[in-house]
C-alpha positions in Angstrom: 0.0 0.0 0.0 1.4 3.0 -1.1 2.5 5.6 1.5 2.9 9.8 1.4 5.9 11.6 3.2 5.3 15.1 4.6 8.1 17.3 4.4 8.6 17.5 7.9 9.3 13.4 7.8 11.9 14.2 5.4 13.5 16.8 7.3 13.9 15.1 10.2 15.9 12.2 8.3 18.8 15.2 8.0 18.2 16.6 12.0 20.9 15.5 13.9 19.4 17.5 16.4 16.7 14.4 16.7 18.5 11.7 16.5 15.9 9.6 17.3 13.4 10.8 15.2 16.4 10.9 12.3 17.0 7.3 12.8 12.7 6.5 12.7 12.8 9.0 9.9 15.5 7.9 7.7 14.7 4.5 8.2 10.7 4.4 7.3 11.9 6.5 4.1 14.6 3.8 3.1 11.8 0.9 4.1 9.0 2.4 2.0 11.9 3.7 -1.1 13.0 -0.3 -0.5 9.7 -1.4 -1.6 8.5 1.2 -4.2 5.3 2.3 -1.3 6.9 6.3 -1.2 5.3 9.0 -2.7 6.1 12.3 -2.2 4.7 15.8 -4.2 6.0 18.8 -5.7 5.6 20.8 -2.8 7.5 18.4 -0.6 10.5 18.5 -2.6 10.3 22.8 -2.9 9.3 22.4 1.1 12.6 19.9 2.0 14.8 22.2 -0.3 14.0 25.5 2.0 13.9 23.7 5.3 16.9 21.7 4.8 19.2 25.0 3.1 17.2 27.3 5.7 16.0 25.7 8.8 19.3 22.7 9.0 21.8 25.1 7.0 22.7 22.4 5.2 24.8 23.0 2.0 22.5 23.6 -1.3 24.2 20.8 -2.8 23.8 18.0 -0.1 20.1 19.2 -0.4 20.0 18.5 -4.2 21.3 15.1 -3.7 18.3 14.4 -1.4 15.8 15.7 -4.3 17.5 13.6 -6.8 16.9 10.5 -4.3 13.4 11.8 -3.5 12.8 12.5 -7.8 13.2 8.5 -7.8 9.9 8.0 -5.6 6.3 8.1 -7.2 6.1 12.4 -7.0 2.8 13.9 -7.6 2.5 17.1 -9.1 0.2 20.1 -8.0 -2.1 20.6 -10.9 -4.9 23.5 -11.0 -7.4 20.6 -10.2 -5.2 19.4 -7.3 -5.1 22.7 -5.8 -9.0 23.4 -6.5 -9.8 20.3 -5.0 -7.3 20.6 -1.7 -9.5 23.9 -1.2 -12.2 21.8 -0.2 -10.5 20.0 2.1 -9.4 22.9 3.6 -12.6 24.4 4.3 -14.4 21.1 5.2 -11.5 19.7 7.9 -10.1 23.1 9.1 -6.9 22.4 8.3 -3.6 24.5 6.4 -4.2 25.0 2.9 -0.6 23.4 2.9 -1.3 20.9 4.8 -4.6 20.0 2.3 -2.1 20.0 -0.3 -0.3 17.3 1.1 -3.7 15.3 1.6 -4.8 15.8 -1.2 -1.7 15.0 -3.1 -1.6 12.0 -0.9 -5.3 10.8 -1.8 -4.8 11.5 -5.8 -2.0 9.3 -5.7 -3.7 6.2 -4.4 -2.2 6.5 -0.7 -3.7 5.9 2.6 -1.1 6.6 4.9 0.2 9.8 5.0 3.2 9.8 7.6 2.7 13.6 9.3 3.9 14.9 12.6 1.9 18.4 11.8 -1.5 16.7 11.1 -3.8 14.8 13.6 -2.2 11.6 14.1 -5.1 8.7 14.5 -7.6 11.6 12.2 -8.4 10.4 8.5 -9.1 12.9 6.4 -10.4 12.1 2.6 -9.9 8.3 3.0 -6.4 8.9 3.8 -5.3 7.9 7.5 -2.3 10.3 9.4 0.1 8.4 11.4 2.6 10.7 13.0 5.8 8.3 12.8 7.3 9.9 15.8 4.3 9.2 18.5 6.1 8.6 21.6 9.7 9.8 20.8 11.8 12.1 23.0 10.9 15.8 21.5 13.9 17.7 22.7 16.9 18.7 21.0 20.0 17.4 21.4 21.7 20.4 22.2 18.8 21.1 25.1 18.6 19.7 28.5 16.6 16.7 28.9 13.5 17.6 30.8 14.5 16.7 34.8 
């Protein structure tokens, strides 16, 4: 069953501030890659470029390596229709109109998983269910204190 990747899943898989969500992250992309189940969109790809140049201030170049590898997954492209039908799903769920993007790029393209940690883990919205990959991970930063 095929699965979609928010940006924030591929992000994290280049956080070493995370490392545990980095090691879940990077490994449930190279599982689902693995087995031809990861889709990804447009916006994903323009979203990971910013974060990972602006946000991780990683070099432009590492971050057009990781496009090439994401290029190779099933990418969907936002389309006029796409966008006209995500701004139903953003009026009828109350969510982002980025965020309907994604499920709506994630429904077009056959998915039912959509792997989110900005998005209602447990909700389905449009026929396509939101697991939040990171559910029970620590959420501080390395380079914070643990909470005492």
């Amino acid at each position: 069953m095929l699965a979609f990747f928010d940006t924030n899943v591929l992000v994290y898989a280049d956080d070493a501030a995370f490392p545990e969500k980095q090691r879940t992250a990077a490994s449930l992309i190279a599982e689902r890659y693995r087995d031809g189940t990861a889709v990804i969109s447009t916006q994903v790809m323009q979203e990971y470029y910013n974060a990972a140049t602006k946000k991780l201030h990683l070099e432009p170049e590492f971050a057009v390596r990781r496009l090439r590898f994401f290029a190779r997954m099933q990418v969907v492209n936002a389309t006029p229709q796409l966008i006209l039908e995500a701004t139903d799903i953003h009026r009828l769920n109350r969510i982002s109109f980025w965020d309907a993007m994604i499920v709506q790029s994630a429904k077009v393209s056959g998915c039912t998983t959509l792997y989110s940690e900005d998005l209602n883990a447990g909700q389905s919205i449009s026929g396509v269910q939101i697991i939040n990959p990171f559910a029970g991970l620590a959420t501080w930063a390395v380079h914070e204190p643990a909470p005492a």
